[in-house]
C-alpha positions as CSV (number, residue, x, y, z in Angstrom):
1,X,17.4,29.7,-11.0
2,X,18.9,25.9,-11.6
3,X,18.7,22.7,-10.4
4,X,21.7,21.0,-10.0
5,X,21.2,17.4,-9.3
6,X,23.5,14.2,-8.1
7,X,22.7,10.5,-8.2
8,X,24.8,9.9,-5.3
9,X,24.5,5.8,-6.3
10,X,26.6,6.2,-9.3
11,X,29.0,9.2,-8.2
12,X,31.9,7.3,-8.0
13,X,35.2,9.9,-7.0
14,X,37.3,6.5,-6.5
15,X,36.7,5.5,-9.8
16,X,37.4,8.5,-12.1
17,X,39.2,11.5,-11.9
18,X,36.9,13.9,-10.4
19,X,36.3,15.4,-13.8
20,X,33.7,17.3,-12.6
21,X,35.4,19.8,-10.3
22,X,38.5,19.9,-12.0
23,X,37.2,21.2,-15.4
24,X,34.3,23.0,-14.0
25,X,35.5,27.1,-15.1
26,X,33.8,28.6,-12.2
27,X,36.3,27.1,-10.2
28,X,39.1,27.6,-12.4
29,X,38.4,31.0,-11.8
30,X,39.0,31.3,-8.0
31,X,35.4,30.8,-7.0
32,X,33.7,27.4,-5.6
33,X,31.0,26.0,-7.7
34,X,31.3,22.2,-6.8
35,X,33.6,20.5,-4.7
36,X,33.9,17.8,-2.5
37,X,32.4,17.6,0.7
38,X,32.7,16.0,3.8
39,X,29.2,16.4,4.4
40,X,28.5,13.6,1.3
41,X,31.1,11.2,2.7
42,X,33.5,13.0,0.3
43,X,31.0,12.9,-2.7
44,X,31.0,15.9,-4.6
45,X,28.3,19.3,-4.1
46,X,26.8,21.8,-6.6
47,X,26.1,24.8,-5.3
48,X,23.6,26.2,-7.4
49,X,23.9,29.6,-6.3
50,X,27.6,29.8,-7.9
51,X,27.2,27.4,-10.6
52,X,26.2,29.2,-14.1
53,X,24.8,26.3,-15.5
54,X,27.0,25.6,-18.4
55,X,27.2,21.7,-18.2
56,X,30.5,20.8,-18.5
57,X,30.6,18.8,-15.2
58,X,27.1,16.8,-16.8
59,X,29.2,16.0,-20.0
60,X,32.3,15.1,-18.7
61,X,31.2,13.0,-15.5
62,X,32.1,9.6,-16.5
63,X,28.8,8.1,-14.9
64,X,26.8,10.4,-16.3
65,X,25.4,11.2,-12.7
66,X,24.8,14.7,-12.9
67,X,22.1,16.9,-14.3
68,X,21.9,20.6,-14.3
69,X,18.3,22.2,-15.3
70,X,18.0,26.0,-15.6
71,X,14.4,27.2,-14.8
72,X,12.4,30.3,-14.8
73,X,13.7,32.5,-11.6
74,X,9.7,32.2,-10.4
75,X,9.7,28.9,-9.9
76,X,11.3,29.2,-6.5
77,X,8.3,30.4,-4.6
78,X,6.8,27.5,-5.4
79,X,9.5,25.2,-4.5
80,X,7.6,22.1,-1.8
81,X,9.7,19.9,-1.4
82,X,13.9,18.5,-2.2
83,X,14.9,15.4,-1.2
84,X,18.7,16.0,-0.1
85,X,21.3,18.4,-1.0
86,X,22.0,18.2,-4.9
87,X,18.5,16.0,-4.8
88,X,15.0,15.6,-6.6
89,X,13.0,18.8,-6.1
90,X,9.2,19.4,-6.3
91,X,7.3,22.4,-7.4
92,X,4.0,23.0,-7.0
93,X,0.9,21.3,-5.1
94,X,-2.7,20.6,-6.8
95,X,-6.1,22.1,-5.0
96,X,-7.6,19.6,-3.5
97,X,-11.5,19.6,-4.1
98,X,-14.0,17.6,-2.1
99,X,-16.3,15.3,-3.9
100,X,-14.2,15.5,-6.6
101,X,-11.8,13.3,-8.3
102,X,-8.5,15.0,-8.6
103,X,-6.0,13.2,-10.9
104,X,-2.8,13.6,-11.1
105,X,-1.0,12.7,-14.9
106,X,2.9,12.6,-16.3
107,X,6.1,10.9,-16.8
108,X,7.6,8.3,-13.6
109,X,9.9,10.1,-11.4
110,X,8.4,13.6,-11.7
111,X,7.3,13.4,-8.4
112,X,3.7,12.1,-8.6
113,X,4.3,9.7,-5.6
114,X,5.5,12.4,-3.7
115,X,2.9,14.8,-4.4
116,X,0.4,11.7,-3.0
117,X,2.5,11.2,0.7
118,X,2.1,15.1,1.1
119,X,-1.4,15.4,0.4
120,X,-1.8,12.3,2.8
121,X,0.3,13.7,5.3
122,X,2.8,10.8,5.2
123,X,5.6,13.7,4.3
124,X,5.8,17.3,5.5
125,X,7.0,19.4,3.1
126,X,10.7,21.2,3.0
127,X,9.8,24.0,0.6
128,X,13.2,23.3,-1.2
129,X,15.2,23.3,2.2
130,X,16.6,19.6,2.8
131,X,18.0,21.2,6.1
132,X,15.1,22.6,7.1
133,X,13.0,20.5,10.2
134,X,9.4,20.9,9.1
135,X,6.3,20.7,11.3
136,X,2.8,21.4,10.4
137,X,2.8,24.9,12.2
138,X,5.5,26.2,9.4
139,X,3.8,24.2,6.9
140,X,0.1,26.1,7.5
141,X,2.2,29.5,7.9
142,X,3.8,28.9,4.6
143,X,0.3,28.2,2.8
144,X,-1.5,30.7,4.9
145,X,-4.3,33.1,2.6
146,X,-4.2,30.3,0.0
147,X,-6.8,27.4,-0.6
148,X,-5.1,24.6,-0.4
149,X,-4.4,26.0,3.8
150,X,-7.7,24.8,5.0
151,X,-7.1,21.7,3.5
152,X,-3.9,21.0,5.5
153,X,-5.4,22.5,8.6
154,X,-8.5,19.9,8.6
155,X,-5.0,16.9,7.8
156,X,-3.1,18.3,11.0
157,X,-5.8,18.5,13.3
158,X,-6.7,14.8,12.7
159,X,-9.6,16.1,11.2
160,X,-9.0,14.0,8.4
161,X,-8.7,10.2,8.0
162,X,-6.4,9.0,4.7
163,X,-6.9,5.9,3.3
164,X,-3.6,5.3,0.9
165,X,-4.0,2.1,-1.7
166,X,0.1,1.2,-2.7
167,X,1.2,1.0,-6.3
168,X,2.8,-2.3,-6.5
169,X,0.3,-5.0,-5.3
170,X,2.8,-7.6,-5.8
171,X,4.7,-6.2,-2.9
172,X,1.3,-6.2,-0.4
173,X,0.2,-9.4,-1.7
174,X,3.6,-11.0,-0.1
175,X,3.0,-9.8,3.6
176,X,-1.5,-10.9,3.3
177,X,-2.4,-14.1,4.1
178,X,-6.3,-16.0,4.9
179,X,-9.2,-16.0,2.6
180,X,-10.4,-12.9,0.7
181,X,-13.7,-12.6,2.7
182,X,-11.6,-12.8,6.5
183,X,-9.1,-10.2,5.2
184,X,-12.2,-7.6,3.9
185,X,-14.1,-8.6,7.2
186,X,-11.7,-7.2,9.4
187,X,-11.0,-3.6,7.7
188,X,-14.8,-3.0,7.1
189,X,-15.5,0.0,9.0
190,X,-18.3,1.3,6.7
191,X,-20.8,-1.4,7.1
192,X,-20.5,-1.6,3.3
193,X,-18.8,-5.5,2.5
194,X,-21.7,-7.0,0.9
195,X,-22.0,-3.9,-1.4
196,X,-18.6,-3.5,-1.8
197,X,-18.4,-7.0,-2.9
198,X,-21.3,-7.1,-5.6
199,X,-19.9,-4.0,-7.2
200,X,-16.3,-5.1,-7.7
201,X,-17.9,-8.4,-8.6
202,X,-15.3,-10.2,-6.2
203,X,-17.9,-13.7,-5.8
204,X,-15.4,-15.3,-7.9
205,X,-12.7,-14.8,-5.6
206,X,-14.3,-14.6,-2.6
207,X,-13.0,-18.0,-0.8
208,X,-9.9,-17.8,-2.5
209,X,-6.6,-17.6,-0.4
210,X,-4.9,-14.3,-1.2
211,X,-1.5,-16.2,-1.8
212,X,-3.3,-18.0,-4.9
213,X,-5.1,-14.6,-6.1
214,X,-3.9,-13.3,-9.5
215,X,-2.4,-9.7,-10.3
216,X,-5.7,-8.5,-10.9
217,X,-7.1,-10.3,-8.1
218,X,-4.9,-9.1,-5.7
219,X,-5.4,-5.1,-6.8
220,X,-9.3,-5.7,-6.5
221,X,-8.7,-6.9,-3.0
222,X,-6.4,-4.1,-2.5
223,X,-8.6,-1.7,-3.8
224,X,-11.7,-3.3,-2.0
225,X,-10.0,-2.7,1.4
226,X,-9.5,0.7,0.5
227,X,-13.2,1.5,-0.1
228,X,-14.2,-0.2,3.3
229,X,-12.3,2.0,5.3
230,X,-14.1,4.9,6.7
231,X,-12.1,7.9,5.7
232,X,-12.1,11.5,4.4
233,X,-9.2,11.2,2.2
234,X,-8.6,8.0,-0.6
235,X,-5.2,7.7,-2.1
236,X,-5.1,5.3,-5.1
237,X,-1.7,5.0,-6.9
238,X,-2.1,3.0,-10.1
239,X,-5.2,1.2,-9.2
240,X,-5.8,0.2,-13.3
241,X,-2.6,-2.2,-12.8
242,X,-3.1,-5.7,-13.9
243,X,-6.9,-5.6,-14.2
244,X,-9.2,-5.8,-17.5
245,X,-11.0,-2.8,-19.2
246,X,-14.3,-4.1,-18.4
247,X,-13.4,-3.7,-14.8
248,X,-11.8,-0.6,-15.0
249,X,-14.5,1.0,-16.7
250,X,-16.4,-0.5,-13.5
251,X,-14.1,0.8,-10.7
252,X,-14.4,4.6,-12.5
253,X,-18.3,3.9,-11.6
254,X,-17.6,2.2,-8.1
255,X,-15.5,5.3,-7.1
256,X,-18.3,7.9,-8.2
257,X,-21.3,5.8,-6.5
258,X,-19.5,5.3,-2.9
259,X,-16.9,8.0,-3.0
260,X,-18.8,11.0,-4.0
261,X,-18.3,13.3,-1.0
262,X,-14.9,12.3,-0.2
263,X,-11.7,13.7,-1.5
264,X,-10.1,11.5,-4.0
265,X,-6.8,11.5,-5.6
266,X,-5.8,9.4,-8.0
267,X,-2.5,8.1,-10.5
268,X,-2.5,6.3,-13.4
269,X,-1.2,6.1,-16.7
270,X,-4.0,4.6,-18.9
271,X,-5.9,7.8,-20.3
272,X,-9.5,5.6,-21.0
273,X,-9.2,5.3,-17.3
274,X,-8.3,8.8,-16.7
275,X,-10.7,10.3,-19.0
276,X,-13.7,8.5,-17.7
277,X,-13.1,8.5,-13.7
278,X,-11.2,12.1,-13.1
279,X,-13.3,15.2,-12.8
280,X,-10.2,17.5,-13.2
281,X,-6.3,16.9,-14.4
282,X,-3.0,18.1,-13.0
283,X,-0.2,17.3,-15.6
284,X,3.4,16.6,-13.9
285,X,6.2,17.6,-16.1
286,X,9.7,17.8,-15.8
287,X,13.2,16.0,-15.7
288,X,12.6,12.4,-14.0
289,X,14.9,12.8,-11.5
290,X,16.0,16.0,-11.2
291,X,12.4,18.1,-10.8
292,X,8.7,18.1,-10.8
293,X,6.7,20.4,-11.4
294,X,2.2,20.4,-11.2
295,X,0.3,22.4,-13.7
296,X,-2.9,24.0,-13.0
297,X,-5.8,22.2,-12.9
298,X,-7.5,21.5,-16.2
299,X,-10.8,19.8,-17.3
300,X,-9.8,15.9,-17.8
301,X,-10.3,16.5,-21.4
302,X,-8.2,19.2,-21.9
303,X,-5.4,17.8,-19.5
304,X,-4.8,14.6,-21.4
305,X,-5.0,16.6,-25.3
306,X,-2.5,19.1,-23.5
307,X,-0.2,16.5,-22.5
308,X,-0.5,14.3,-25.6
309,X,0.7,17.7,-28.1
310,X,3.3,18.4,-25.3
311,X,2.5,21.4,-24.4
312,X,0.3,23.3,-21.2
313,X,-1.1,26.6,-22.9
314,X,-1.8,28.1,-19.3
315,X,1.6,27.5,-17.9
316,X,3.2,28.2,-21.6
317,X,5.4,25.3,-21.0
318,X,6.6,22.6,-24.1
319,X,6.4,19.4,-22.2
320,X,8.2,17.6,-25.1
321,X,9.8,17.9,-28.8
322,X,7.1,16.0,-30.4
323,X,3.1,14.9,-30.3
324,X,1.9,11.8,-29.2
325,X,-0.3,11.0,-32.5
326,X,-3.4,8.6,-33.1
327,X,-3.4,8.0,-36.9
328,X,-6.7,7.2,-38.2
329,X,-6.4,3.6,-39.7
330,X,-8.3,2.5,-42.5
331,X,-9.6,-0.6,-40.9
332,X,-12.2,-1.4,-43.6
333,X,-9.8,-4.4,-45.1
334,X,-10.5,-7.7,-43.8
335,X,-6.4,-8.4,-43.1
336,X,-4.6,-5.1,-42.8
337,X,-1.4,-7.3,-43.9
338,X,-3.3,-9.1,-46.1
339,X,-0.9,-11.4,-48.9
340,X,1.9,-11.6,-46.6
341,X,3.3,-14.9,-45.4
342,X,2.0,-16.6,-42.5
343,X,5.1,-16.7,-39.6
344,X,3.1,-18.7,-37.2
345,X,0.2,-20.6,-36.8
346,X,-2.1,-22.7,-34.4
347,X,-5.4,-25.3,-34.8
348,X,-7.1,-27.2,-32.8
349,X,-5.8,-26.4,-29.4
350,X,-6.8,-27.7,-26.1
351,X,-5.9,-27.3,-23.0
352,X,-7.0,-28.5,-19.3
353,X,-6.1,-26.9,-15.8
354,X,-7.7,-27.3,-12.4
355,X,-11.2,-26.1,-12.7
356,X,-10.0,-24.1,-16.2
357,X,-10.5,-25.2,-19.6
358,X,-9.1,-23.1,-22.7
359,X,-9.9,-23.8,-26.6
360,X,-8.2,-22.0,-29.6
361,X,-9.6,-23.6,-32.2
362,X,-7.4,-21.5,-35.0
363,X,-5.6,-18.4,-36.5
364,X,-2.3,-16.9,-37.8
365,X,0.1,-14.2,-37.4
366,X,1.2,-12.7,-40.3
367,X,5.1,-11.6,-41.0
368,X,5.4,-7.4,-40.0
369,X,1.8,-8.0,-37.9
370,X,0.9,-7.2,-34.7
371,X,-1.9,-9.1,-33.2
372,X,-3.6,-7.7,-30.0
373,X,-5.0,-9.8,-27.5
374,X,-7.9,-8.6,-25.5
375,X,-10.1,-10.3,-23.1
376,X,-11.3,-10.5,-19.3
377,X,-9.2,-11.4,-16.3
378,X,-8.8,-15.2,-15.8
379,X,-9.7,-16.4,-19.5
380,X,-6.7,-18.1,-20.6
381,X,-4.5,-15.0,-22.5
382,X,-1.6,-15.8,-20.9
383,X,-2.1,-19.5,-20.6
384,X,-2.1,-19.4,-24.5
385,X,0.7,-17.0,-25.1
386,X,2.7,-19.3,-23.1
387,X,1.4,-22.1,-25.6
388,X,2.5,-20.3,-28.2
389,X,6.1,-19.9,-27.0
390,X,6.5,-23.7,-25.5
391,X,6.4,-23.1,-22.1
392,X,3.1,-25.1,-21.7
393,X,2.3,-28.1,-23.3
394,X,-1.5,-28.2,-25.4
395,X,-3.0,-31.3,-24.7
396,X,-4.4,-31.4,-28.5
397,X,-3.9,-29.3,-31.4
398,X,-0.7,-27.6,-32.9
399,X,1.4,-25.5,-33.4
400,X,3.3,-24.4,-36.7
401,X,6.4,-24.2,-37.1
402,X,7.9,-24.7,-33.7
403,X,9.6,-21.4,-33.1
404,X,12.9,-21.6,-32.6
405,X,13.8,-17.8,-32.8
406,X,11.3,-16.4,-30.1
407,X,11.4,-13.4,-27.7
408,X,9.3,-13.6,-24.6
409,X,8.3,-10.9,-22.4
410,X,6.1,-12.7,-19.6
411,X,3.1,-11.0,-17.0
412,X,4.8,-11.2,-14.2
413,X,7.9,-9.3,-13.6
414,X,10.6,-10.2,-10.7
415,X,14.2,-9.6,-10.9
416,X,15.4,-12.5,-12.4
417,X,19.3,-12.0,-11.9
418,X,22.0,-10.5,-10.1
419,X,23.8,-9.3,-12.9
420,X,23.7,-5.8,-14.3
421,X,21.2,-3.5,-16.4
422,X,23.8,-3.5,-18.8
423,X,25.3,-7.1,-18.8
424,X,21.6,-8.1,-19.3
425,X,21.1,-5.6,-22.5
426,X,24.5,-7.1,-24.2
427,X,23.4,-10.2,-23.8
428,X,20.3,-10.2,-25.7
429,X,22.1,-7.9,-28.4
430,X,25.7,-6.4,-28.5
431,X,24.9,-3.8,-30.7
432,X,21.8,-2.7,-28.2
433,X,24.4,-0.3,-26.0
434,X,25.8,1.3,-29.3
435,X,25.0,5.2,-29.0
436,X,24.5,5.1,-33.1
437,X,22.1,2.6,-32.9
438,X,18.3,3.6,-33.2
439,X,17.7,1.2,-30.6
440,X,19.6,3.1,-28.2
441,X,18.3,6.4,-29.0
442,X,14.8,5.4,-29.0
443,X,14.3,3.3,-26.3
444,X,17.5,2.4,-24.2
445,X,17.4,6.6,-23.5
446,X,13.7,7.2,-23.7
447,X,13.6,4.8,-21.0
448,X,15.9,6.3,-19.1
449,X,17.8,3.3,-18.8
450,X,21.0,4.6,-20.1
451,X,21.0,6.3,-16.1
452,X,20.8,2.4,-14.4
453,X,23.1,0.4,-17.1
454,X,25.5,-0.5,-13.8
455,X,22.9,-1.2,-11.3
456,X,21.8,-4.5,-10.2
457,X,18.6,-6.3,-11.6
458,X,17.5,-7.2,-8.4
459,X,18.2,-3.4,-7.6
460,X,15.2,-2.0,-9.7
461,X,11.9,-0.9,-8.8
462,X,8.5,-2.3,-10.4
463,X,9.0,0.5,-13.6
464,X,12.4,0.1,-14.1
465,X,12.3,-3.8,-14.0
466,X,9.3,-3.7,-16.7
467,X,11.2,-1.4,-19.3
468,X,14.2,-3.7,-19.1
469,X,12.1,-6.2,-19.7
470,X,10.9,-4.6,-22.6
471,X,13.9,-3.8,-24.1
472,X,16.0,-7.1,-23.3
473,X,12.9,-8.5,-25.7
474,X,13.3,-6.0,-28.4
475,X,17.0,-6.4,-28.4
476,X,16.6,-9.9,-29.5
477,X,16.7,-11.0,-33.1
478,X,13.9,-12.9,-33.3
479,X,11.3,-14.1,-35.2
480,X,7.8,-14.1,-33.2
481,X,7.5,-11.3,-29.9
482,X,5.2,-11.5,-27.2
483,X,4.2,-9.2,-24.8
484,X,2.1,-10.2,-22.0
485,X,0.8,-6.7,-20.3
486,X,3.8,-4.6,-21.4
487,X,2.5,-1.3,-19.8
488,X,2.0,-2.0,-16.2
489,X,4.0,0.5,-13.8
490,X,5.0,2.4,-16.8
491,X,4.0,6.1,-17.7
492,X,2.0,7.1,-20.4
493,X,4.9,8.5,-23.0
494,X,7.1,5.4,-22.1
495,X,3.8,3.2,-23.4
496,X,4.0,5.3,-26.8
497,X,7.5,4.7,-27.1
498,X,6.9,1.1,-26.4
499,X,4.8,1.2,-28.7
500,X,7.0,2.9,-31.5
501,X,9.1,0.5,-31.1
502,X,7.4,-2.7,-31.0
503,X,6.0,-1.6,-34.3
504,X,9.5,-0.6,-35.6
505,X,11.2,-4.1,-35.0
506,X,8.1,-6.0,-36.2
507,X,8.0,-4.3,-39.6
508,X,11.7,-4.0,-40.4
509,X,12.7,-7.8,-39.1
510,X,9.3,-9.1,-40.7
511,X,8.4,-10.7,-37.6
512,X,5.3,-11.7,-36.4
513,X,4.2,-9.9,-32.5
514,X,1.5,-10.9,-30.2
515,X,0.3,-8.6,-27.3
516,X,-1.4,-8.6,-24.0
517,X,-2.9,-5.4,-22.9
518,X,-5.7,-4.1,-21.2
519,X,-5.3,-0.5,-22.4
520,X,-7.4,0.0,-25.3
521,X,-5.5,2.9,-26.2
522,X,-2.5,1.0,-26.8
523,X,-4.1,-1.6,-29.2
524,X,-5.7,1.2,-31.2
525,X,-2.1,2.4,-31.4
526,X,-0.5,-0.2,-32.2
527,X,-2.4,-3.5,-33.2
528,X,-3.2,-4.3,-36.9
529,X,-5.7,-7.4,-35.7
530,X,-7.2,-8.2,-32.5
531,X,-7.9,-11.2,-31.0
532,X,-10.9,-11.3,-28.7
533,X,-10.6,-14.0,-25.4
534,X,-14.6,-15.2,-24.3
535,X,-15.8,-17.3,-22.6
536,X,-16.6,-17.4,-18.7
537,X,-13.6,-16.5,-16.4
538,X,-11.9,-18.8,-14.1
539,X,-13.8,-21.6,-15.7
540,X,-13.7,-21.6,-19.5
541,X,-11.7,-19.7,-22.2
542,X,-12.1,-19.2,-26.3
543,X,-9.8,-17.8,-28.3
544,X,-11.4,-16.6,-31.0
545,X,-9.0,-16.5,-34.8
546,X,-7.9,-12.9,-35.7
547,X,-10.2,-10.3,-37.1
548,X,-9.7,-6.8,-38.4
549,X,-9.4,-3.5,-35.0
550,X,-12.7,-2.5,-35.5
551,X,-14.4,-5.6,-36.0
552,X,-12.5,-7.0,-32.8
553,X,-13.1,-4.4,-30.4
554,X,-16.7,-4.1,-31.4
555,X,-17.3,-7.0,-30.2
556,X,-15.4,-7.1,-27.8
557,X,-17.0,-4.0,-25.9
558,X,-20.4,-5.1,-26.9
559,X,-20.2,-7.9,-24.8
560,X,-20.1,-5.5,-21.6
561,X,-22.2,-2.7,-23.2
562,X,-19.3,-0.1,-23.7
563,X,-19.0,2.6,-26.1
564,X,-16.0,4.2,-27.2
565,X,-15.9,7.3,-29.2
566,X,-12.7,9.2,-31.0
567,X,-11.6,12.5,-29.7
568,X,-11.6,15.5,-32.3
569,X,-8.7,16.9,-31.1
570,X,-6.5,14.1,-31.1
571,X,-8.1,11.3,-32.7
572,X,-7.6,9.2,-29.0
573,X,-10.4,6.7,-28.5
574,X,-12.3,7.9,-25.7
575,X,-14.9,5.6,-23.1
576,X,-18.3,7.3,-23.6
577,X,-20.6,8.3,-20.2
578,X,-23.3,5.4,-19.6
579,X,-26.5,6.2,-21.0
580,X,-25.0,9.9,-22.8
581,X,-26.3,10.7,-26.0
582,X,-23.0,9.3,-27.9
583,X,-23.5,5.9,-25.8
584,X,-27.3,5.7,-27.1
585,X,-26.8,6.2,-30.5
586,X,-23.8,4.3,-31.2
587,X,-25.9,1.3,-29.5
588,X,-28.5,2.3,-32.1
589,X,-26.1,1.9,-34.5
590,X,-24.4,-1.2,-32.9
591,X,-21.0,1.1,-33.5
592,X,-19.3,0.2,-30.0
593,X,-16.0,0.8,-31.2
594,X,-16.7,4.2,-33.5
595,X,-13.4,5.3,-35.9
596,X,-15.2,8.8,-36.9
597,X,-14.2,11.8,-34.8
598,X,-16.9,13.6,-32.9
599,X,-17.2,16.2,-31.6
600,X,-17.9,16.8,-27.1
């Protein structure tokens, strides 16, 4: 069988020469393999049972808004869901189990979202049928004599309650308004606010108007109102999104002390997360776009080391052409750049807000370094960052030089123009849109924004607007990067290719990079020195000079009591169980950031 896919956006027949029927052989021969259709408003159709798949039409379409996928013939009793003739098409569904947490793992636009509005029962499947009218009568008689019926029978009868927590908390936190404590007062239906408020450790927040709540405020809130809903069913989409590890680490242990008999599903992209919260893994794999497809269910170990080599032994699938790779470091050098020359410095700095003090007494980036920056919410990482790049003023200290060649990617993302993806991309570099470039290969492509080059900024959803924002910094020439939270709303391989090239650019144009990220995973990737924020949030902030990974995250997770541990399979640094074995004796030790594999 094949998937023939259009993106009906960027079909244009008035603007080309409707290459892709004309040259397409099946119909040269006599036979109708695409044509167009009243039906689309004279936009072309595939029909796949004609077409044999040899993609001429995808390499000759001038808008490059065709893709053709040929798949095992098996697939298509599995087929749950297609959005539209020629559209996106699902495979699959995970089991749900109760008291479990079931997460769901892969690349954007594979379907993950959709897999969430089914289980919810916010979208009744079409098994593959766009024409077909579903109800929940044909959707139990479809699934009848397999598990996952009794599930949907207990959704249709109203026997379960669904709480769903959004993905984008910028978009919610528009339409909320009144004090933290009104807005959780009015959805508590378990009898559980005080509680609920001690272990998300919302005090700090908890007279604050929800239009003045940060990113990470706002998604505690979010995910706050979630948990005081009495429900059978909890939905969270992304809930790791703009908050700090400490609290993430916290929320995996929230979820297990007041969700335990509940069904939970969850997404997200940052595998510490993941690995310490999920009980079991479904990997979604695919072309983003054009199909999804859910694995089996593996152990949350297993899952993520699957999906990092690329390939699902139980399915026999290869996800990808190559491994994501942790490299073991040798982190025992003070500098890991040591003797290079220092691109840009600071002393002495000082800086007042309302109710908010932050100090950076000194430190250095180094030309080819990356410096991580780690610390809790509200501590002052992005108030300095924008010190460093002279969009705040210190009220003492320096400094040095003043950078005049400087490439700024800031927190919070917002289309910031009407122009196009790809007016946007040749401003910041002509050469950026060459298909010889590296650049283009590796992340102009791997970020799939080759597909969106026409469309309009203000156009793009949360993950697309993130990744051009990614690669409009990179495309600049520049002497000092920053990149304040870099990975939120994007998927796990799109972070690695981030990453890559973050790391690329830095080296070969002897920059010097600073970086903002709450993923751990990422600054072991990536980071050469880390720079550990203290202090006491929302009132106080240190910023602490420069030190070597290890030492840096040591004592960084010491300061909450977390251990992490390295996986011996992939060398991935992994959050250890409170109180395990590996927890205890690496406290022993006073090893809370441990480079050694070990073994589970």
């Amino acid at each position: 069988m094949r998937v023939a896919v259009i993106n009906y956006t960027d079909c244009r027949p008035d603007k080309c020469r409707i290459e892709c029927v004309n040259f397409c052989p099946v119909n040269r021969s006599g036979t109708k393999a695409i044509e167009l259709a009243e039906v689309m408003k004279g936009k072309p159709v595939i029909y796949e049972e004609t077409c044999i798949g040899c993609g001429i039409c995808v390499k000759k379409c001038p808008f490059e808004a065709i893709a053709i996928v040929n798949l095992p013939d098996a697939l298509e009793g599995e087929a749950i869901h297609r959005y539209g003739i020629n559209g996106f098409k699902v495979f699959g569904l995970p089991i749900p189990k109760r008291g479990l947490v079931n997460a769901i793992l892969g690349k954007n636009g594979t379907g993950k979202t959709t897999i969430l509005k089914i289980l919810s029962g916010e979208l009744l499947p079409n098994f593959g049928d766009p024409e077909l009218k579903s109800n929940p009568e044909l959707v139990l008689e479809k699934f009848r004599g397999k598990e996952i019926q009794s599930y949907f029978k207990l959704l249709y009868d109203k026997k379960l309650r669904v709480v769903h927590k959004l993905q984008y908390v910028e978009m919610v936190g528009r339409f909320l308004k009144g004090k933290v404590s009104e807005l959780l007062r009015k959805v508590d239906e378990r009898g559980k606010l005080d509680e609920i408020r001690t272990l998300l450790r919302m005090d700090s927040m908890w007279n604050k108007e929800s239009s003045s709540l940060s990113g990470g405020e706002l998604q505690k809130l979010l995910i706050a109102a979630s948990l005081l809903r009495d429900a059978d069913v909890y939905v969270f989409d992304e809930p790791s999104s703009y908050i700090d590890v400490n609290e993430r680490l916290n929320l995996a242990r929230v979820f297990r002390e007041v969700l335990n008999d509940k069904y939970v599903f969850i997404v997200d992209h940052d595998l510490i997360v993941l690995d310490y919260i999920a009980d079991l893994v479904n990997i979604m794999y695919g072309e983003p776009s054009v199909y999804g497809r859910v694995s089996k269910a593996y152990s949350v170990r297993a899952g993520i080391n699957h999906m990092l080599r690329g390939f699902l032994p139980s399915e026999n699938v290869k996800m990808r052409d190559y491994e994501i790779k942790f490299y073991m470091k040798d982190l025992t050098e003070v500098e890991g750049t040591a003797g290079s020359s220092i691109k840009v410095s600071w002393s002495g700095i000082e800086k007042a807000l309302p109710g908010f003090s932050l100090s950076a007494p000194g430190g250095n980036v180094k030309e080819g370094e990356v410096v991580g920056i780690v610390g809790p919410n509200g501590i002052g990482k992005t108030t300095f960052v924008k010190i460093i790049v002279g969009e705040e003023k210190a009220d003492s200290g320096f400094v040095e030089p003043e950078v005049s060649r400087l490439s700024y990617k800031p927190q919070v993302i917002s289309p910031f123009t009407e122009r196009t993806v790809r007016e946007v991309l040749e401003e910041s570099s002509k050469d950026s849109l060459s298909s010889s470039s590296w650049f283009y290969v590796e992340v102009v492509r791997r970020f799939g924004l080759h597909k969106i080059l026409d469309s309009s900024v203000s156009s793009l959803s949360g993950g697309e607007l993130q990744k051009l924002l990614i690669a409009r910094t990179l495309a600049i020439d520049a002497d000092v990067y920053v990149f304040d939270e870099p990975s939120s709303y994007i998927d796990v391989e799109e972070r690695y290719v981030m990453a890559r090239a973050i790391k690329r650019v830095t080296r070969e144009r002897k920059a010097a990079t600073l970086v903002v990220e709450h993923d751990i995973a990422i600054h072991d990737y990536i980071a050469d020195r880390i720079m550990v924020f203290s202090g006491e949030p929302g009132t106080r902030g240190i910023a602490e000079s420069p030190v070597p990974l290890r030492q840096g995250l040591n004592g960084f997770l010491k300061e909450f009591g977390i251990t992490f541990r390295r996986d011996a399979e992939t060398g991935r640094p992994r959050a250890n169980k409170p109180m395990s074995y590996l927890d205890r004796l690496q406290k022993e030790r006073g090893e809370y950031y441990a480079m050694e594999l070990a073994n589970d």
